[in-house]
N, C-alpha and C positions, 0 to 999 in steps of 0.2 A: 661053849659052842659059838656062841655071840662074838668073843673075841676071837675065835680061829677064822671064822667069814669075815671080820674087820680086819685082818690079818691077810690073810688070803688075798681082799680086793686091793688091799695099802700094794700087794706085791704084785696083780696084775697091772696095775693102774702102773706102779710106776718100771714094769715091763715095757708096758705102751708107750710109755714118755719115752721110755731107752731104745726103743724101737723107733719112733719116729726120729728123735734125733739122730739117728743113725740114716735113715731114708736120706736127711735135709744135710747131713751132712757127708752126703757121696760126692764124690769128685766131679767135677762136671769137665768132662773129657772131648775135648775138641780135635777132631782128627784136620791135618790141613794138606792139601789136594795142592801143590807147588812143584814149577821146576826147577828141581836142585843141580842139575847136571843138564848138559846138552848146549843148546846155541842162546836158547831163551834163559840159562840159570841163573842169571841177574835179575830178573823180574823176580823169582820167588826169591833171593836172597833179599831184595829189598824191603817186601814186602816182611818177610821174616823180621828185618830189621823193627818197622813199625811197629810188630806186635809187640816185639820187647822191647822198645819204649815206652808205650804205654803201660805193660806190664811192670815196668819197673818204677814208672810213677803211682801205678794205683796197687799195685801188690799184685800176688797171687789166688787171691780170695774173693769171691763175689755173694754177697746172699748166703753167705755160710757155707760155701762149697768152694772146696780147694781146685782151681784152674789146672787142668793138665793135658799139656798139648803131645800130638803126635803129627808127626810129619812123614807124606809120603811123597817121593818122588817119580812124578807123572814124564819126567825127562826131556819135557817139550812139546810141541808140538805135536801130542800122540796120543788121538779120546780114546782108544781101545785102551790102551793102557792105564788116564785118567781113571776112565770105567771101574777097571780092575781096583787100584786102588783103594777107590771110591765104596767098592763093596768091600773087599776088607776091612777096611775100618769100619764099617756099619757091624759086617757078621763076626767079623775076629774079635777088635777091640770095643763094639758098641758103644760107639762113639754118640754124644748128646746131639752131636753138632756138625755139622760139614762146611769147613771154610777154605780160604784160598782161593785157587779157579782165577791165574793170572793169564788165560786163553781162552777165546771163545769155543772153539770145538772142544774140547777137555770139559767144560762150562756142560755144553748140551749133554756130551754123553753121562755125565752122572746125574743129569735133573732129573729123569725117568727114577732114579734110586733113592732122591731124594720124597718122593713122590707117593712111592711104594714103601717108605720108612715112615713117612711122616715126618722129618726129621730138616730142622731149620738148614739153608744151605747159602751164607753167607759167600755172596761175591764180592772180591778187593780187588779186582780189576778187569778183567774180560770185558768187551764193550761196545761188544752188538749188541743192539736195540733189541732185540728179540730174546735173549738171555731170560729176563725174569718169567716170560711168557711161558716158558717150557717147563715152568714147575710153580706152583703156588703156593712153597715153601721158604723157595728162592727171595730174599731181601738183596740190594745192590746197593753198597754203600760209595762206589767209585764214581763211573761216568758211563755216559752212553755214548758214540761217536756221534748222533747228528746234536748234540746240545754244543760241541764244541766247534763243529761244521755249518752248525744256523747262527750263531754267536760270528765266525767268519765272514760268510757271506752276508748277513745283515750291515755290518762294521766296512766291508768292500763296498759292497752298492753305495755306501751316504758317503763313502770317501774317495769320488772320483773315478774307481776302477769298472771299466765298461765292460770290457769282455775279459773271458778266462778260459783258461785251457786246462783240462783236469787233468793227472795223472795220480793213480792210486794202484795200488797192489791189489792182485785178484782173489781177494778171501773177502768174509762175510763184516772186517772192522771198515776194510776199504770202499766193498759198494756201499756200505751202511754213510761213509762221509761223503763220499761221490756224489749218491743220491738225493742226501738232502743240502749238499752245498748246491746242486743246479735246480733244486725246488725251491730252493729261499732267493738264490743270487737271481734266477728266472722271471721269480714273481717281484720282484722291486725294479726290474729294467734292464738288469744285465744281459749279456748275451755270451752263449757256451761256444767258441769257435773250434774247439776240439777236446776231443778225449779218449784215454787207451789206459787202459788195465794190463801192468806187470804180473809176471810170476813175484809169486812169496820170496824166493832168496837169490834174486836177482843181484850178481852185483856190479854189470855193466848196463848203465841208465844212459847211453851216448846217444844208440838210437833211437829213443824215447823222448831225448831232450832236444836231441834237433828237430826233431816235429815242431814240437814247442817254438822255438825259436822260429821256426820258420812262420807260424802261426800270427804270428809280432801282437800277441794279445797283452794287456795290461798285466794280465799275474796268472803264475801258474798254482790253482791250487793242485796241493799235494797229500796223500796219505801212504807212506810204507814204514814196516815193522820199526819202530825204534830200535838204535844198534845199527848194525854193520849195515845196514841195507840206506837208512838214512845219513850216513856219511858217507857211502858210496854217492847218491846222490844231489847231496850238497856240493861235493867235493866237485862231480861232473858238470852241475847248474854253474860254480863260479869259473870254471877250468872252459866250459864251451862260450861263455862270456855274456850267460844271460843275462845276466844282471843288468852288464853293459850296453847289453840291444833296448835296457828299460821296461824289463819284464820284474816283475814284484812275487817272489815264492812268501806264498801265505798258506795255512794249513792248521789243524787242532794242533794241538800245544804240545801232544805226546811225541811228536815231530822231534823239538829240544827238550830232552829228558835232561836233568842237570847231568846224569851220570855217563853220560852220552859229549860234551860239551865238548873235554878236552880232546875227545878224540876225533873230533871236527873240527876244528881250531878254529879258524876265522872263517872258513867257509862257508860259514851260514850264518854270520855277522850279518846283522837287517833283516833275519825272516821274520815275518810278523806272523804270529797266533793267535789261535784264540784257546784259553783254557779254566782250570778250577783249580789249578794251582802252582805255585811259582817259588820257589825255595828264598824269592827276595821280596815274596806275600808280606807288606808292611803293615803285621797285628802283632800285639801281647802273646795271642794264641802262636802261633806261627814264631815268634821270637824265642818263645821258651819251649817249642820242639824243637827245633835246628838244632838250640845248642844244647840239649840233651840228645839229640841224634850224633854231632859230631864231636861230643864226649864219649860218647858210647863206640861209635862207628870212626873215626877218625880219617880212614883211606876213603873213605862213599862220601857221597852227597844224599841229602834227602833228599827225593824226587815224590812224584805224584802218586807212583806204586808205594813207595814205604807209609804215604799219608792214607792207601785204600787199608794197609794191613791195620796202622793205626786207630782209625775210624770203625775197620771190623769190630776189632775188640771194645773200643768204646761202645758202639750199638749193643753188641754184646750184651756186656757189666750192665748196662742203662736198662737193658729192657731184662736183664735177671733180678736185678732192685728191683723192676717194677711189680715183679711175676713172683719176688718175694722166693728165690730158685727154680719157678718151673720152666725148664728147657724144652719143654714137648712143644711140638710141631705147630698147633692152633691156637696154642698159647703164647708160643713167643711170634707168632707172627702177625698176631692181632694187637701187642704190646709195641711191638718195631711198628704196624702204620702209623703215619703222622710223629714219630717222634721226632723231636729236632734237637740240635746242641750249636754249638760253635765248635766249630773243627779249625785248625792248624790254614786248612784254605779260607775260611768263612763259615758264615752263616748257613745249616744245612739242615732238611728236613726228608726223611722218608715220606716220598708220596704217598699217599693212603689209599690210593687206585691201582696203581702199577708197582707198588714196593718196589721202584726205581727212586734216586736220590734226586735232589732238586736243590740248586746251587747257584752261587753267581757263576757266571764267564766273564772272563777277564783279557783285556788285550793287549798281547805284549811284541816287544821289540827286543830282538836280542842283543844286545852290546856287551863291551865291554866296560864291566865297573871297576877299578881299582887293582887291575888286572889280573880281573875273575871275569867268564863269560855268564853273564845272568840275564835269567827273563822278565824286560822292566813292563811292567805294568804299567798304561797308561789311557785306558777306559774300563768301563764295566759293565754288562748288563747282570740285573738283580733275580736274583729265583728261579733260574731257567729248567720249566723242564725237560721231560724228552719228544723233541718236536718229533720222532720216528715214531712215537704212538698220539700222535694229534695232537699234541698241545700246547704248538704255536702253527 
């Protein structure tokens, strides 16, 4: 009898074991919220890219659970549809995870989802300031627009430029740099002698730019969509001869996307930025992603969206080590505050208040290097966070 009850627990017990290991060893299923198609499908392709370099440097495996990704296509510019997605992968495929989210509106409509799942919701690029605020599941591992818009106007004021004339595209990334390029440029001495808000797919900037010009202010800051919309505008800045009246286009750094370069050619030769990352970023880190990026990817450039998808998945891996697999919502977002690494851009930590990222900004010049147009770096401010929630 003695032996059938030792017998008995030998087999529950090591029931339990094959049970739990089976728990530890389910797949940790990352559904990703990207536009594959439409005008924006370069953002999610890039961003797509990062993740599989990373993935192919650290494996497919994290914490004993095999990584398996799904991809939905939000097609642009389109939160209803986001939305949509966004719940199917939570109710179809029960996804651990929600990442992606390379648009702000797309961004908002699925936070509410994230919310009501509980369920961690990784942004790689979207970058209203307002973004993490709408969910407290939401981590941001990319940028916010005014860290690269206070990093501008900071870098303007101490370098001669008195006044400036804004022009940004009328959505939520453009007032987001608008408004705190003339709160930073404001409060150091500058003065705003004009400004005006474009449509989102604008792509004659003529009448927009003679304001400008006529305005004869030192620089014109600038935000619109990277792509078609910012080499329309470049193209009409050097074409109507701003340059030449001695006007200075300065702007966040998402302005010169590398993938974006050739198809502005010299146009935008001299714009100076301010940003978190620069594909001619001179680190180790940064050295040995490129060229595992353009092993991998040959036709692209790594740009600052394929370093958001990159950085995703790192956060990821880093706070599932830490969590030892657990993916649940208060777990991994209490494991993501405060974590830091060195990332491809720099030095980079998860706020622990706002689960916004915190970075250096960097200031660059566009030229020509060895004829390649790249973004040379040649100042830096260290740690910045997101002055859009107070702090700077």
């Amino acid at each position: 009898m003695q032996f059938a009850k030792t017998i008995l627990k030998t087999t529950l017990l090591a029931t339990a074991l094959a049970t739990a290991g089976l728990v530890q060893a389910k797949d940790l299923t990352i559904g990703l919220v990207l536009s594959v198609s439409g005008p924006f499908a370069d953002y999610g392709k890039q961003i797509k890219h990062g993740i599989d370099v990373y993935m192919a440097e650290h494996g497919d495996t994290v914490a004993g659970r095999k990584v398996k990704l799904i991809v939905k296509d939000d097609t642009g510019m389109a939160p209803q549809v986001a939305k949509r997605v966004a719940q199917e992968l939570l109710v179809n495929d029960k996804v651990d995870i929600l990442a992606g989210f390379d648009l702000t509106p797309n961004a908002f409509s699925a936070a509410p989802l994230a919310t009501q799942g509980k369920v961690p919701m990784i942004v790689m690029n979207a970058a209203t300031s307002s973004v993490t605020e709408k969910s407290p599941y939401i981590v941001r591992v990319s940028m916010t627009l005014p860290q690269g818009s206070w990093a501008m106007a900071k870098w303007a004021a101490e370098n001669g430029i008195k006044t400036a004339y804004t022009l940004v595209a009328d959505y939520g990334p453009g007032h987001d740099a608008e408004q705190q390029f003339k709160k930073t440029f404001t409060e150091l001495g500058g003065k705003i002698v004009g400004e005006v808000r474009t449509p989102v797919n604008t792509a004659d900037y003529a009448a927009y730019l003679e304001r400008v010009k006529d305005s004869k202010a030192n620089a014109m800051f600038t935000f619109v969509p990277p792509g078609s919309s910012m080499v329309a505008l470049m193209k009409g800045f050097r074409e109507l001869g701003l340059e030449k009246a001695g006007i200075q286009a300065i702007g966040p750094g998402d302005l010169t996307d590398e993938n974006e370069l050739a198809a502005m050619g010299n146009s935008a030769l001299g714009l100076i930025t301010a940003f978190h990352y620069s594909q001619a970023h001179d680190s180790p880190e940064n050295k040995a992603y490129t060229a595992a990026y353009l092993k991998a990817f040959p036709k692209d450039r790594p740009n600052f969206m394929s370093v958001g998808g990159y950085d995703g998945m790192q956060l990821i891996y880093k706070v599932l080590e830490q969590t030892k697999g657990d993916a649940s919502g208060d777990a991994f977002v209490a494991a993501a505050k405060g974590m830091k690494w060195v990332s491809p851009r720099g030095p980079v930590q998860i706020d622990p208040e706002t689960r916004d990222v915190i970075q250096n900004e960097y200031i660059r010049k566009l030229e020509n290097v060895n004829g390649t147009l790249q973004n040379v770096e040649f100042a830096t401010f260290p740690a910045v966070k997101d002055p859009g929630k107070g702090a700077k």
